[in-house]
N, C-alpha and C positions, 0 to 999 in steps of 0.2 A: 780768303779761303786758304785756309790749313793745307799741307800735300797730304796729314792723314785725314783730315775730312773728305778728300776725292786723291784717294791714293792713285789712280788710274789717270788722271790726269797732269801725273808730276811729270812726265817728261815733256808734257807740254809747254813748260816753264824753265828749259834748258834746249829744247832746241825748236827748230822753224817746223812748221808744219801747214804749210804755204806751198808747199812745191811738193811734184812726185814724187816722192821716196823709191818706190815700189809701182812698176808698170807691169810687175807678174805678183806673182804669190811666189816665194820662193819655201815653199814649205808644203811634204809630201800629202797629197789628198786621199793617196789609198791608204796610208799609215792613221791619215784622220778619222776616216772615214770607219775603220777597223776598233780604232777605240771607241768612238762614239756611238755605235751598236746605234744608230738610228731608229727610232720605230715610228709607225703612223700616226702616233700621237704624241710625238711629243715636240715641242717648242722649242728652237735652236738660237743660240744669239752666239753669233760671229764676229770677229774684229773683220772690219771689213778690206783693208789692204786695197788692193787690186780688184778684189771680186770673185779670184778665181774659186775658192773654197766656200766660200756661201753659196757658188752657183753648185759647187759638188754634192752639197750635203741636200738641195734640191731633188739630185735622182734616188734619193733610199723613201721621196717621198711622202717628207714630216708634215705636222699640221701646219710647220710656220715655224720662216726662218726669221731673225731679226738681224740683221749687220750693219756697226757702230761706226764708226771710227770719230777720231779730233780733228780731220785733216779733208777738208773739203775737194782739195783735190785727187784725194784718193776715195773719196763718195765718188766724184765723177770717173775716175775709172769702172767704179761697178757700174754706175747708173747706164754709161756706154755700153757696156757687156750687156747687158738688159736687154736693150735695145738692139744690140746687136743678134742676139738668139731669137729675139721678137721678128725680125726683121730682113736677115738675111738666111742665105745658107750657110752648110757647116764651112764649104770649101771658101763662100767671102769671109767669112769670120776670119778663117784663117792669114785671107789676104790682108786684111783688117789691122790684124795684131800684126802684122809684119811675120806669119810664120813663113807663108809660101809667097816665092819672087812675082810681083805683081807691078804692073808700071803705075806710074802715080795717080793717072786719071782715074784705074781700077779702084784706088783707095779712096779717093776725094767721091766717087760714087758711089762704091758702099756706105759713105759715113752720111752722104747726101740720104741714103734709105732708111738711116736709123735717126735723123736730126730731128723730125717730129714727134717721135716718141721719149726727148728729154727734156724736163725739164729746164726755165728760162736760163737756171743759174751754170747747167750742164750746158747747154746751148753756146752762153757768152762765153764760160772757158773754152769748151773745144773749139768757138768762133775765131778765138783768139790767137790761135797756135794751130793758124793751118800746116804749116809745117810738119807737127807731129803726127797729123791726119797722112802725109806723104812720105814719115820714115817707115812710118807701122806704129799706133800706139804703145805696142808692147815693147818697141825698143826705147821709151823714152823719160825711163826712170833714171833718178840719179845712181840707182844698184846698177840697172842698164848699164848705165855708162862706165860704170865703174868696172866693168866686165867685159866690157866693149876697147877698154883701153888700155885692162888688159891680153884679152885676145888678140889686139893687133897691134899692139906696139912692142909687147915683153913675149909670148908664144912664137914669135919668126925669131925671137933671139936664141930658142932652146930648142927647136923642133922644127921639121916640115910639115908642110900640112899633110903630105903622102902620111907622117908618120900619127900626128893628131889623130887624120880618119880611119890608121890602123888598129888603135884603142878602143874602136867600136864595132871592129870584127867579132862575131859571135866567137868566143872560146870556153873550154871548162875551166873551174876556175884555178889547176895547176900551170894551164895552158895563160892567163890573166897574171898570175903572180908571177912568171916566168917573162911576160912580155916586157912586165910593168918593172921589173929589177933589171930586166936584161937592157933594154931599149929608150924607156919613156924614165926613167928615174936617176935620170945624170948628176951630176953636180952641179951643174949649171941649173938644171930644171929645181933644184931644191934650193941653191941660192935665190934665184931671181923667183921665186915663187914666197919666201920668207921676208922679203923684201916686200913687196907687192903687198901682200897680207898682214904688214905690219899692224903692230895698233894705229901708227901715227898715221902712213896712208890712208889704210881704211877707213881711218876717222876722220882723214882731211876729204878723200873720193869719194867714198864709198857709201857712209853710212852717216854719222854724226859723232864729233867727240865728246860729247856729253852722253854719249847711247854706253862709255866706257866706265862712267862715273864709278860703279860695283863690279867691276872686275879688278880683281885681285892682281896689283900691279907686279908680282911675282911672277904671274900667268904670262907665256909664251904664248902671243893670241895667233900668231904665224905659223907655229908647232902645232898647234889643238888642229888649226884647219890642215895643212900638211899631212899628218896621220888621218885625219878624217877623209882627207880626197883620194889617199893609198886604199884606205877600206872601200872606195865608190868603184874606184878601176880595178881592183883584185877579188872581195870578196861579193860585192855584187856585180850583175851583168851590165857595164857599159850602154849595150845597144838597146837597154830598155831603162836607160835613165834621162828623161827630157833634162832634166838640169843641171848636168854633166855636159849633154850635149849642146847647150844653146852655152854654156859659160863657154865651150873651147871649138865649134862650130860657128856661132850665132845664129843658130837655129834648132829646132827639130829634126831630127831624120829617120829615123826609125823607132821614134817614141814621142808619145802627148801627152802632155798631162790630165788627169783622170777627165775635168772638165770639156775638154778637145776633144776626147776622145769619139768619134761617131755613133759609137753604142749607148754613149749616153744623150744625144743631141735629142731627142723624141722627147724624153721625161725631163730634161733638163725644162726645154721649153714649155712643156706642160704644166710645170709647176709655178713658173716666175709669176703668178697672181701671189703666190705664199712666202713671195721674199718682198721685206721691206727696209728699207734702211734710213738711217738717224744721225746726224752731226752733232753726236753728245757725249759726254766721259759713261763708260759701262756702267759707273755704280750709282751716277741720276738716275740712266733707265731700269735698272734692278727694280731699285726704293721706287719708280713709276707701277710696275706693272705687282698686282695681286702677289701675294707668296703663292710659293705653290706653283705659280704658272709657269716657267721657267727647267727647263731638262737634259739640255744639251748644250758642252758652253765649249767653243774653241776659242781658244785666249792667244791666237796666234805665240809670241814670245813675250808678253807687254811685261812680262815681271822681271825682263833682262833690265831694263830704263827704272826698277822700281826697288826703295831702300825694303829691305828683310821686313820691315816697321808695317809698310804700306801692303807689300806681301801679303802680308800675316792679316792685315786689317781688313783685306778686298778679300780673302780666300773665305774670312771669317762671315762677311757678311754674303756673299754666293751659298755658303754651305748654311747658311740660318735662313735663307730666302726659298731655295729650291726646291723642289718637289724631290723625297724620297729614292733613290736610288738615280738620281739625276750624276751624270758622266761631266767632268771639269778635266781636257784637256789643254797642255800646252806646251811649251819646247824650251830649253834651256841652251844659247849659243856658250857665254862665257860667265856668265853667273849663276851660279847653283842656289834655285830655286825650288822650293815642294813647300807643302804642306806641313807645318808644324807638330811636333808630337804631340801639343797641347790641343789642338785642333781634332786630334783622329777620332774622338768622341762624334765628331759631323762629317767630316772628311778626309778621307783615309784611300793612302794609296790601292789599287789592283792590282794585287800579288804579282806579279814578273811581267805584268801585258806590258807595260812602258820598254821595259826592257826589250821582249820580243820584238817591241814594233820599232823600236829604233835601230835594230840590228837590219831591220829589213830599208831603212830608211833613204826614198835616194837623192834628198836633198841632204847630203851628207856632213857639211857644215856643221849642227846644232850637237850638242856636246848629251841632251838628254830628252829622252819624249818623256812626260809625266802625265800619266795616266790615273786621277781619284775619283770618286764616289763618295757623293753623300748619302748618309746615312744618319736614319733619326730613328 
């Protein structure tokens, strides 16, 4: 198998995908949610990650979600979430994920009320790592941890924590730039944060260094994120960014993300008969199901791991597969990805929405939100 015959699955063949990656979704749901204009009828396929975003696109109440992934252990992160919304309440869910302080019996009993609702192969993993039943599932991604090591090893080198949970006092935002120059943006905090964010750490803790293969080795991967986290704490509101808060907290505190949130617990759960998920490359299941059937696509970042070649080849056949005016969202971290000029005859960007909605974005991180539509 060729990487352009299953362009979606080349990064599968440069790094492991055996292990959690991802014990959240680090990518914003009310931004997604925004592009992908939802409607009752239409059929959504998700990269599935974590879970958290298939379970969001649940409350606009489509006919049917699908979510993908390569990576079996990140099926069993959603497949848990499943079962966790099946099964508990909002406030064990919480306990669950490690958002709110819970002793470990609490945990090991919430997960005991969701174990017969998973599948064998979900069962043995999570059988297997009772452990991460008692940190909190949500802390026990390799992101996780890579976040975790920086919040407690590199943040007491640059900061109090008085001064951390100062960053998330409601301000206006002259009040925000004023804090964030005067206080939280030392020298120290810009060194040891460029460091940290490197390509080479990142790639060794964080993420994977094959996930760098297409980025432009010109590119200052510590400066993109840097400028990116000044735009999180100054021109957006701190106190209503969950992922702000959990990277320099390790937790929630005054924000959830769209999925957590209580107002949607009611249609989330109501819906989980209409989410299904698949340990297959996206563009098997594509060429599986009918043309035409297909209308809502969140492609989390996957064209970050993917050559321009593979790009062009996966975009082409989503845009020749899809029902009419069908929405193709996704995120650009360090590699500048869209939709080809040759391509805009089927799929073509949404005049400035990518732009808006990145500006609002508070997974602040990704470098682009790309927003197309096809059209025949």
């Amino acid at each position: 198998m060729s990487d352009s015959s299953q362009p979606a699955a080349e990064a599968a063949r440069h790094a492991s995908f055996d292990i959690i990656r991802y014990a959240q979704v680090w990518e914003d749901a009310d931004v997604l949610l925004k592009a992908l204009n939802i409607q009752p009828d239409d059929v959504c396929l998700s990269i599935a990650s974590a879970g958290d975003n298939a379970l969001s696109m649940l409350s606009c109440n489509p006919q049917r979600v699908i979510a993908l992934d390569l990576n079996p252990s990140q099926i069993a992160c959603l497949e848990l979430r499943v079962a966790a919304f099946r099964n508990l309440q909002h406030s064990e869910i919480l306990q669950l994920l490690g958002v709110n302080s819970a002793d470990q019996s609490s945990r090991t009993k919430n997960y005991k009320k969701c174990r017969a609702s998973l599948g064998v192969k979900a069962q043995t993993f999570r059988d297997s790592h009772p452990e991460w039943i008692l940190e909190g599932v949500g802390t026990v991604g390799k992101f996780e941890r890579y976040f975790h090591l920086f919040r407690t090893r590199i943040l007491p080198l640059v900061h109090s924590r008085t001064t951390i949970e100062a960053l998330f006092t409601p301000r206006t935002r002259e009040e925000r730039e004023r804090f964030y120059e005067d206080t939280f943006d030392s020298v120290r905090w810009r060194m040891l944060f460029r460091l940290f964010f490197s390509r080479t750490v990142m790639g060794w803790m964080g993420r994977d260094p094959s996930f760098f293969r297409y980025v432009d080795e010109k590119i200052s991967v510590s400066e993109r994120i840097l400028t990116r986290a000044r735009h999180a704490a100054t021109e957006l509101a701190p106190e209503l960014n969950p992922y702000l808060q959990w990277i320099l907290l390790g937790t929630y505190t005054t924000a959830l993300p769209h999925y957590l949130r209580p107002e949607h617990f009611d249609a989330i759960r109501s819906n989980l008969d209409k989410l299904e998920w698949h340990e297959t490359p996206l563009e098997a299941y594509i060429d599986s199901v009918a043309s035409g059937t297909l209308s809502r696509f969140n492609l989390s970042d996957i064209f970050e791991y993917m050559s321009e070649e593979n790009t062009r080849a996966l975009l082409s056949r989503i845009g020749q597969s899809s029902r009419s005016g069908a929405r193709v969202v996704y995120w650009n971290m360090l590699a500048p990805r869209s939709s080809p000029d040759d391509l805009h005859h089927m799929l073509r960007p949404v005049p400035g929405l990518g732009e808006q909605l990145h500006a609002e974005d508070k997974a602040f991180f990704y470098s682009a939100l790309r927003v197309e539509e096809v059209v025949k």
